[in-house]
C-alpha positions as CSV (number, residue, x, y, z in Angstrom):
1,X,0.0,0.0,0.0
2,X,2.8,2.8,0.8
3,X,4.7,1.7,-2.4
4,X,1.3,2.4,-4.5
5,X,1.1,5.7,-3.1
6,X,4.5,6.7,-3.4
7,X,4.0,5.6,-7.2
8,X,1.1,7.8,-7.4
9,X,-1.1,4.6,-8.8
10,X,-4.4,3.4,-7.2
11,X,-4.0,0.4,-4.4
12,X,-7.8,-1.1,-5.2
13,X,-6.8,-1.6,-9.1
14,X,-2.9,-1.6,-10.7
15,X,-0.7,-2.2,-7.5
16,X,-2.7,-5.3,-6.9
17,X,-2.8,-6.4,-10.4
18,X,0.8,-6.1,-10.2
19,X,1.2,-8.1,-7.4
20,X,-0.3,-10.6,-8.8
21,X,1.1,-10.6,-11.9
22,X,4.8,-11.0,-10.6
23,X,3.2,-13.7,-7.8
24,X,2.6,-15.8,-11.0
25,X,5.6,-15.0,-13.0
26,X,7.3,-16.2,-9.4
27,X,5.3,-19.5,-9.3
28,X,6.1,-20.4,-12.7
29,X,9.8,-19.8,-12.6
30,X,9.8,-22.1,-9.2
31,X,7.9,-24.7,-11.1
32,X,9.9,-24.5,-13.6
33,X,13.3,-24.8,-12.0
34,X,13.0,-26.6,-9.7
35,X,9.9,-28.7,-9.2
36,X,10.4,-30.1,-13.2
37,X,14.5,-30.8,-12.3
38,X,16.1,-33.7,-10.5
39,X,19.4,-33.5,-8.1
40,X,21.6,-35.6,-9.3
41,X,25.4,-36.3,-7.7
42,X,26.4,-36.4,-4.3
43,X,23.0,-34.9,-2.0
44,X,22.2,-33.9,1.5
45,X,19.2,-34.0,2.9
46,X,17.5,-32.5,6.4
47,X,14.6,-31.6,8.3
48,X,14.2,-28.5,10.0
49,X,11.2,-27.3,12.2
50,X,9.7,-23.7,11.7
51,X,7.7,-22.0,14.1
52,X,7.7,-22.6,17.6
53,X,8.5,-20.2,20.0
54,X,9.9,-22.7,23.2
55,X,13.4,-21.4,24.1
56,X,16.0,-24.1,26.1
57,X,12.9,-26.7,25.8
58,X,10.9,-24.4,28.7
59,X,7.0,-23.6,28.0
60,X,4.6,-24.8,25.6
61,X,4.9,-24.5,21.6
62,X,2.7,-21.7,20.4
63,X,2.0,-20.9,17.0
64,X,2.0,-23.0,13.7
65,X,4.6,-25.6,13.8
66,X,5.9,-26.9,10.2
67,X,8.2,-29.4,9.4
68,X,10.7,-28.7,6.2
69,X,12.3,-31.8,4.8
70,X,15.2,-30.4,2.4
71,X,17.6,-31.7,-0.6
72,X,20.7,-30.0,-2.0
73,X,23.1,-31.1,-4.5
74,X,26.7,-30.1,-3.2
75,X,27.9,-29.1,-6.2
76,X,25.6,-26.6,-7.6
77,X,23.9,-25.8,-4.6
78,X,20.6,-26.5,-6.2
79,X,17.7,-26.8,-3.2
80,X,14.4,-28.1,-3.0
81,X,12.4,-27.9,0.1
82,X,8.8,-29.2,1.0
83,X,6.7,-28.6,4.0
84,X,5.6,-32.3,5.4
85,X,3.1,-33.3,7.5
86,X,4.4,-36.5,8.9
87,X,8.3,-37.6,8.6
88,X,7.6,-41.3,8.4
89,X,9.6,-42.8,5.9
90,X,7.0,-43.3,3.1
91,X,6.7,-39.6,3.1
92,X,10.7,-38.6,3.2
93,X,10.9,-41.7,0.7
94,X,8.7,-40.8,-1.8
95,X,9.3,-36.9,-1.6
96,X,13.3,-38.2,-2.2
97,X,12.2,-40.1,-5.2
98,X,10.3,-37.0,-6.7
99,X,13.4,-34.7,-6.3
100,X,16.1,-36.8,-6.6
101,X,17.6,-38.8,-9.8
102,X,17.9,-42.4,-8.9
103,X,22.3,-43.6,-8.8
């Protein structure tokens, strides 16, 4: 909203059009690359949780709490990263087959 009015352009109409245009351009350039592509080589994989807010293991989680299983090919640094539900191995399995070239 400030950036449409300090470009002078309405915030109900172009600045949201806009928005939305480069959203899409976005989502099809991560499609693209990355989603269409295999890793291939040597690959590290990992999980990270995202969003809770207990410090030294003290007090109760609050917020949303989402897992990220990750993949990167060491030599290109190429990275592909998907929010899971469940890290059972079917799940980390099949997301690995997806993402990652077989050898």
């Amino acid at each position: 909203m400030l950036l449409s009015r300090e470009a002078g352009i309405a915030y109900s109409s172009t600045a949201v059009d806009w928005v939305n245009f480069v959203r899409d351009i976005f989502v099809e350039v991560v499609y693209r690359e990355y989603l269409q592509k295999k890793l291939r080589g040597e690959i590290e994989i990992d999980e990270a949780l995202f969003g809770t807010k207990v410090k030294y293991h003290h007090g109760q989680p609050r917020g949303r709490r989402i897992w990220i299983f990750g993949s990167i090919e060491r030599v290109t640094n190429k990275l592909v990263s998907v929010p899971v539900n469940s890290r059972d191995e079917n799940t980390l399995v099949r997301i690995t087959r997806k993402f990652v070239e077989t050898g």
